[in-house]
C-alpha positions as a Markdown table, in Angstrom:
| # | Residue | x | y | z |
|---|---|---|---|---|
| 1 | Unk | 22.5 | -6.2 | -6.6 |
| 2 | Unk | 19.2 | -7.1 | -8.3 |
| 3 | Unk | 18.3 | -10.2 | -6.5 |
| 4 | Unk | 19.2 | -8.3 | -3.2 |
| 5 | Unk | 16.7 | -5.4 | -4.5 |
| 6 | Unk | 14.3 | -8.3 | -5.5 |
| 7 | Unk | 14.7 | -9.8 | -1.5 |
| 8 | Unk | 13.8 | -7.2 | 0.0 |
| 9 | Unk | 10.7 | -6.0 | -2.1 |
| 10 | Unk | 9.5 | -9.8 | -1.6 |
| 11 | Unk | 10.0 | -9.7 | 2.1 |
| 12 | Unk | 8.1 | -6.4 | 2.3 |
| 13 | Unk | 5.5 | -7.8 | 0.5 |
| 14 | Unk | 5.0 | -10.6 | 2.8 |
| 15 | Unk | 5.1 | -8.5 | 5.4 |
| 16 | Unk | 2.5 | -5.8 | 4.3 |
| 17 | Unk | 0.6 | -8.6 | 3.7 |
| 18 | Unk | 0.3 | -10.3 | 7.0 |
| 19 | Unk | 0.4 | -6.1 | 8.4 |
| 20 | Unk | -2.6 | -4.9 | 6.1 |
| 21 | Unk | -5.1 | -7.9 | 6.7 |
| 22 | Unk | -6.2 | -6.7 | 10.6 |
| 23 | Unk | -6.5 | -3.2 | 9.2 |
| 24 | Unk | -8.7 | -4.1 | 6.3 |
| 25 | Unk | -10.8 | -6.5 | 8.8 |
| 26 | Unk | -11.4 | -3.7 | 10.6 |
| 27 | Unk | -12.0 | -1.7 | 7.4 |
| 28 | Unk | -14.3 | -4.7 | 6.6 |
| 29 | Unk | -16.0 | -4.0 | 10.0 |
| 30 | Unk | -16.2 | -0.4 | 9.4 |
| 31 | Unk | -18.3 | -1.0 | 6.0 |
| 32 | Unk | -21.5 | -2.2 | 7.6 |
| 33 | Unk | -21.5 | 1.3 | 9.3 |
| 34 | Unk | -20.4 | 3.6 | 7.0 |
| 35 | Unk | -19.2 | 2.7 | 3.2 |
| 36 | Unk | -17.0 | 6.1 | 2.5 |
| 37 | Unk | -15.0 | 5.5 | 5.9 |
| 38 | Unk | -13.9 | 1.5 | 4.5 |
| 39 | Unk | -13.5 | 3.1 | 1.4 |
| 40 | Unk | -11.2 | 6.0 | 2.4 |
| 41 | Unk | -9.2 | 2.9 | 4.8 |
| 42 | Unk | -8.8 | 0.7 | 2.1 |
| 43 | Unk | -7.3 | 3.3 | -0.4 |
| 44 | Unk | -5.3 | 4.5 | 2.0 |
| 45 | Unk | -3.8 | 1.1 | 3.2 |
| 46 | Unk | -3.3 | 0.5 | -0.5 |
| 47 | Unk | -1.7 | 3.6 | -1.4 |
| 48 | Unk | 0.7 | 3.2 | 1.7 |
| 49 | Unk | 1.5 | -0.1 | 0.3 |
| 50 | Unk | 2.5 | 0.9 | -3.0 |
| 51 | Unk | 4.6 | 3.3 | -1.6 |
| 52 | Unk | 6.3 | 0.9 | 0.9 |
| 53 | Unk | 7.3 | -1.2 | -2.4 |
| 54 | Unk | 8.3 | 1.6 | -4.8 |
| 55 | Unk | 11.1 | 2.5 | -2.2 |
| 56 | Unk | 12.1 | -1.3 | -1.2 |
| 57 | Unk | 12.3 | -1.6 | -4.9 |
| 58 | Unk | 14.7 | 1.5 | -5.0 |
| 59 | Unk | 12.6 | 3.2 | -7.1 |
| 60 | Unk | 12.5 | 7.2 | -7.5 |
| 61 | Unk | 8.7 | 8.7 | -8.7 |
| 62 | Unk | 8.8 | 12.0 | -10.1 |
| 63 | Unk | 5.3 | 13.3 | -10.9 |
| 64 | Unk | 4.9 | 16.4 | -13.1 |
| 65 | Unk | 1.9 | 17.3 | -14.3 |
| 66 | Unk | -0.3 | 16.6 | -11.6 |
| 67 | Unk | -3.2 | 19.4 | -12.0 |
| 68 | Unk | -3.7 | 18.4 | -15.8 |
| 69 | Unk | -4.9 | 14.7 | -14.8 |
């Protein structure tokens, strides 16, 4: 079951990877206009990315807590 788990979070990887670099050339783009827009791109390609993985990976976040950080 792991290596299976371990497949799939590689593929998606890969695949994020080829996915996400037009989007942060565009982003890239974007940042000789205006720096907060490629900013607000980029963390949100990366935060999409990290949740793409987490559930690949079968894993199950559970944040509590959130207002005291």
């Amino acid at each position: 079951m792991g290596y299976l788990r371990f497949g799939w979070t590689a593929l998606g990887t890969f695949l994020l990877f080829i996915i996400s670099m037009p989007i942060l050339l565009v982003a890239w783009i974007i940042g000789h206009i205006n720096m907060k827009a490629r900013d607000a791109i980029t963390m949100w390609v990366v935060r999409w990315s990290f949740k793409v993985v987490m559930v690949l990976s079968g894993v199950k976040a559970h944040i509590s807590g959130y207002d005291n950080i």
